[in-house]
C-alpha positions in Angstrom: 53.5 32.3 -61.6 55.9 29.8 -62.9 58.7 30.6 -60.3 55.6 30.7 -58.1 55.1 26.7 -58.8 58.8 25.8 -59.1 59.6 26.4 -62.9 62.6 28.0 -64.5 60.6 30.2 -66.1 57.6 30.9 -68.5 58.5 28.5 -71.5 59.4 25.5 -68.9 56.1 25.3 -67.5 54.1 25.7 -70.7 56.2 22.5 -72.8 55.1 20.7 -69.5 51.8 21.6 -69.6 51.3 20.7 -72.9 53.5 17.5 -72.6 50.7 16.4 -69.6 46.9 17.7 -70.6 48.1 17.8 -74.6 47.1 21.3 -75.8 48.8 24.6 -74.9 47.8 26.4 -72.0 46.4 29.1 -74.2 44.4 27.1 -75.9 43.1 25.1 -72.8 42.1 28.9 -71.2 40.3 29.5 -74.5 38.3 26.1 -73.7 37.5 26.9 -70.7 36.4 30.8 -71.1 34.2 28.9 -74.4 32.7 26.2 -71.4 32.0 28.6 -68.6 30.1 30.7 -71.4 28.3 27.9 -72.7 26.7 27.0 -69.4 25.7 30.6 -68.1 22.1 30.7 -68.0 20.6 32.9 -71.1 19.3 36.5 -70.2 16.2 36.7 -69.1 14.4 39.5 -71.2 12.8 42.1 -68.8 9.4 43.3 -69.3 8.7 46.7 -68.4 5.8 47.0 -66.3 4.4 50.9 -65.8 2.5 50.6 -62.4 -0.6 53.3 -62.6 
């Protein structure tokens, strides 16, 4: 993906990356999966219903 997006390689975009938004990208994907979990709605618990 770096190539992709015009950077020498793997290494080159990351120190960019961190040099802009100020964390690593690893770390900024781990905020994000920890958001996007946080806002899913909470399971709905299922009654069983026995139709006679």
């Amino acid at each position: 993906m770096a190539a992709a997006v015009g950077f020498a390689d793997q290494a080159h975009l990351a120190r960019h990356f961190t040099r802009i938004v100020g964390i690593t990208p690893g770390e900024y994907a781990k905020q994000i999966r920890r958001s996007v979990f946080a806002m899913r709605p909470a399971p709905r618990s299922r009654s069983i219903s026995f139709k006679s």
